[in-house]
N, C-alpha and C positions, 0 to 999 in steps of 0.2 A: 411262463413259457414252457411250453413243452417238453423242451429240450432239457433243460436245466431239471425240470421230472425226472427225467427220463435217466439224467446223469446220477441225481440222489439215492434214487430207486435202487442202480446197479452200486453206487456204493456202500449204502447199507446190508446190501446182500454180499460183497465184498469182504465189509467189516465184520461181518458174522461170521463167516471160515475165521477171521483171522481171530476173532474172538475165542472163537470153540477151539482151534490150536494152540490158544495161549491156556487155555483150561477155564475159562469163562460161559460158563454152557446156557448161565441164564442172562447174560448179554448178549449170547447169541442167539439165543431164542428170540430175544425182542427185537434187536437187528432184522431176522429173518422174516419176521410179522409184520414189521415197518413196511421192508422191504416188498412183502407180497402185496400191501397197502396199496404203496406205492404204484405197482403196476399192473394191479387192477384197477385202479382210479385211470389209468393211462391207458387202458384196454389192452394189453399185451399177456396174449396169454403165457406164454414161455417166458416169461420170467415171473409170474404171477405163480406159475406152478412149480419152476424153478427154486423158488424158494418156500414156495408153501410147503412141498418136498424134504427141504432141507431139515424146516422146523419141525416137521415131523419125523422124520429120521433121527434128529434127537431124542424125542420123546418117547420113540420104540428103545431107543440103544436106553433110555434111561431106565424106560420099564424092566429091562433086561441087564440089570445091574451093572450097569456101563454109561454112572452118570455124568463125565464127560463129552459122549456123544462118540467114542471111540466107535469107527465101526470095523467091525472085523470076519463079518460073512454071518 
């Protein structure tokens, strides 16, 4: 069902904030790549980039020796 996508999708991306605030950066890495999976299988762009976003924003902050995902400007 759609639906029930649609709900795992925004949870995964959910649990990836909550992930990366706990100090788990490569849980939430995976969290946020499930997640963009997720709604791109479901055609929805904005959350698809929503977190594709996310998990990239990690990956800059980590480039830039801030491997928590801390972002700070």
């Amino acid at each position: 069902m759609a639906g029930d996508s649609q709900i795992v999708a925004h949870g995964e991306n959910l649990l990836g904030h909550i992930e990366q605030a706990s100090g788990n950066p490569d849980g939430a890495s995976e969290l946020f790549i499930r997640s963009a999976e997720g709604f791109r299988t479901l055609g929805t762009p904005w959350g698809t980039g929503n977190a594709a976003h996310r998990h990239g924003e990690r990956c800059r902050c980590r480039r830039r020796g801030r491997p928590g995902g801390a972002i700070t400007g």
